[in-house]
C-alpha positions as CSV (number, residue, x, y, z in Angstrom):
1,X,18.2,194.4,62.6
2,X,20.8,196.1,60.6
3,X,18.7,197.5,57.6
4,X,19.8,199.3,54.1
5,X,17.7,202.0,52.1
6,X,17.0,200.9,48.4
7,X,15.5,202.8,45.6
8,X,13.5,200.7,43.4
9,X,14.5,201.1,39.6
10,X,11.1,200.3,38.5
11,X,8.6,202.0,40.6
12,X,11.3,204.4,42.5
13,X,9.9,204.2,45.9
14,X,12.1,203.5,48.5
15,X,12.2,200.7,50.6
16,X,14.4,199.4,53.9
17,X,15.9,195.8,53.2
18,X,17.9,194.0,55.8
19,X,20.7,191.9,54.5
20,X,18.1,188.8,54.6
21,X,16.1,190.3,52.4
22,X,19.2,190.9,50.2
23,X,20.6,187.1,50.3
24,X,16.8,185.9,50.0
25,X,16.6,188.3,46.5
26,X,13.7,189.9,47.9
27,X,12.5,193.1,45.6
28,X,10.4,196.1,46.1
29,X,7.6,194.9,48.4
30,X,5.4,197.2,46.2
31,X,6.2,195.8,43.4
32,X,6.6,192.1,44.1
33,X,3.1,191.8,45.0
34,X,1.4,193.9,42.6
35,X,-0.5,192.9,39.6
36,X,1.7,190.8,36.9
37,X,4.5,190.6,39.3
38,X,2.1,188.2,42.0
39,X,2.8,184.7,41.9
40,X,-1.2,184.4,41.6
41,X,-1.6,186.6,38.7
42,X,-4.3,185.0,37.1
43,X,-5.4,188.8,34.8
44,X,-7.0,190.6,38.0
45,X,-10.0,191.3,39.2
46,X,-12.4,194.0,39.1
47,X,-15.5,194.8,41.7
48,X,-17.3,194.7,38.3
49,X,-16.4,190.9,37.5
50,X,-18.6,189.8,41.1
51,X,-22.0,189.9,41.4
52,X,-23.5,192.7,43.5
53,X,-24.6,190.4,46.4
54,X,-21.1,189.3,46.9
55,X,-20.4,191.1,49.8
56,X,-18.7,190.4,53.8
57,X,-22.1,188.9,55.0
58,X,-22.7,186.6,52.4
59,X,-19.3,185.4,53.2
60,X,-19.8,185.3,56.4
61,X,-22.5,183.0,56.0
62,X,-20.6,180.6,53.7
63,X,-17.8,180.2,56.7
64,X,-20.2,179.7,59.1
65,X,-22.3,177.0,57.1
66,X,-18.6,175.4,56.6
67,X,-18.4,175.3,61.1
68,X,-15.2,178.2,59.8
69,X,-12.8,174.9,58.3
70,X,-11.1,175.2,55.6
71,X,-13.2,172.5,53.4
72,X,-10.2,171.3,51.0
73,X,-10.0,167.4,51.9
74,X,-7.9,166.6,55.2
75,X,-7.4,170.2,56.1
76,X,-7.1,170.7,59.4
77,X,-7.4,174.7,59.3
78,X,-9.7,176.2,61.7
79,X,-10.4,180.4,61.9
80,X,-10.7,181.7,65.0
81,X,-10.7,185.3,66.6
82,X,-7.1,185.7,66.1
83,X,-6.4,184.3,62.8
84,X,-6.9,185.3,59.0
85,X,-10.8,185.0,57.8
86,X,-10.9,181.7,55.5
87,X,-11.0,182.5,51.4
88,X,-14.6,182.0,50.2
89,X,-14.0,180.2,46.4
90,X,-16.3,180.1,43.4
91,X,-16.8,176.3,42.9
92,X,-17.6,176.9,39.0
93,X,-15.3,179.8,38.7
94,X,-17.9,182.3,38.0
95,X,-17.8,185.1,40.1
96,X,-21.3,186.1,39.4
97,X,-22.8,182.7,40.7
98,X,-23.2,183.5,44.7
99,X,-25.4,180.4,44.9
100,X,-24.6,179.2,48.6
101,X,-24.6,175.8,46.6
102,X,-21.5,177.4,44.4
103,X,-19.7,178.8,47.2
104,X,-16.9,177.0,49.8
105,X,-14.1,178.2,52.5
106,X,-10.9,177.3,52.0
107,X,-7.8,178.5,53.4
108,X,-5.5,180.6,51.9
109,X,-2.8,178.0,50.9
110,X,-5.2,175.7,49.2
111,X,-7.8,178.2,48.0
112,X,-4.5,179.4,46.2
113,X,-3.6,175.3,45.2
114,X,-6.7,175.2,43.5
115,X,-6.9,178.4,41.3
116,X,-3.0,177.6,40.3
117,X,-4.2,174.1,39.0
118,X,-7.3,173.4,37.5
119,X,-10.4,174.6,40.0
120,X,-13.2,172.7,37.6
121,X,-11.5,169.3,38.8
122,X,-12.9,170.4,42.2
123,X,-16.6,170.9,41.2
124,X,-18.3,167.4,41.7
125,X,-16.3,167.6,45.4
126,X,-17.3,170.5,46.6
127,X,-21.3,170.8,45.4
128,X,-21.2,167.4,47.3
129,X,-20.1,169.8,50.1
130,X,-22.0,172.6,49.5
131,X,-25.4,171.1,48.8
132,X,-24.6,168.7,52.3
């Protein structure tokens, strides 16, 4: 892998590109992904928007009432020891409601398919779910 040193114009860190990267349009990996420049940019987050029980165990125990499957319909995507945890979503949206009843795994493509479209379509489908 043949790779070329760039400067980045808007944050001016440097960064090594190889010519993929180049063909592919590929920018500043710091930028790219940060804040407004994310493809998921929905205004950002702050700890303060959660509720303080929203923490790594309570999630924990939403994946493991969900047997660690993604719950989107006909998703086939199981975690395991090796793989990426699952995404645990707010079913109403409101990130101070960590009701188990109001919580669901999902897997990173379509926990990101549902906060890109409309997640209150989802609700009736997933309490089913949740409250199961």
């Amino acid at each position: 892998d043949s790779k070329l040193s760039f400067l980045c114009l808007e944050c001016g860190n440097q960064w090594d590109a190889t010519p993929y990267h180049i063909i592919r349009g590929s920018g500043c990996p710091s930028c790219v992904r940060r804040g407004e420049n994310n493809a998921s940019w929905r205004g950002g987050y702050r700890k303060g928007d959660y509720a303080e029980m929203w923490s790594e165990s309570l999630k924990e125990r939403v994946r493991n009432r969900d047997y660690y499957k993604c719950q989107y319909p006909g998703c086939s995507v199981k975690q395991n020891l090796f793989s990426r945890k699952l995404d645990v979503h707010h079913v109403d949206g409101d990130k101070k409601n960590c009701e188990m009843w109001n919580l669901i795994s999902l897997c990173v493509a379509h926990h990101a398919k549902i906060e890109q479209n409309d997640p209150t379509q989802w609700i009736e489908y997933f309490y089913g779910i949740s409250q199961a």
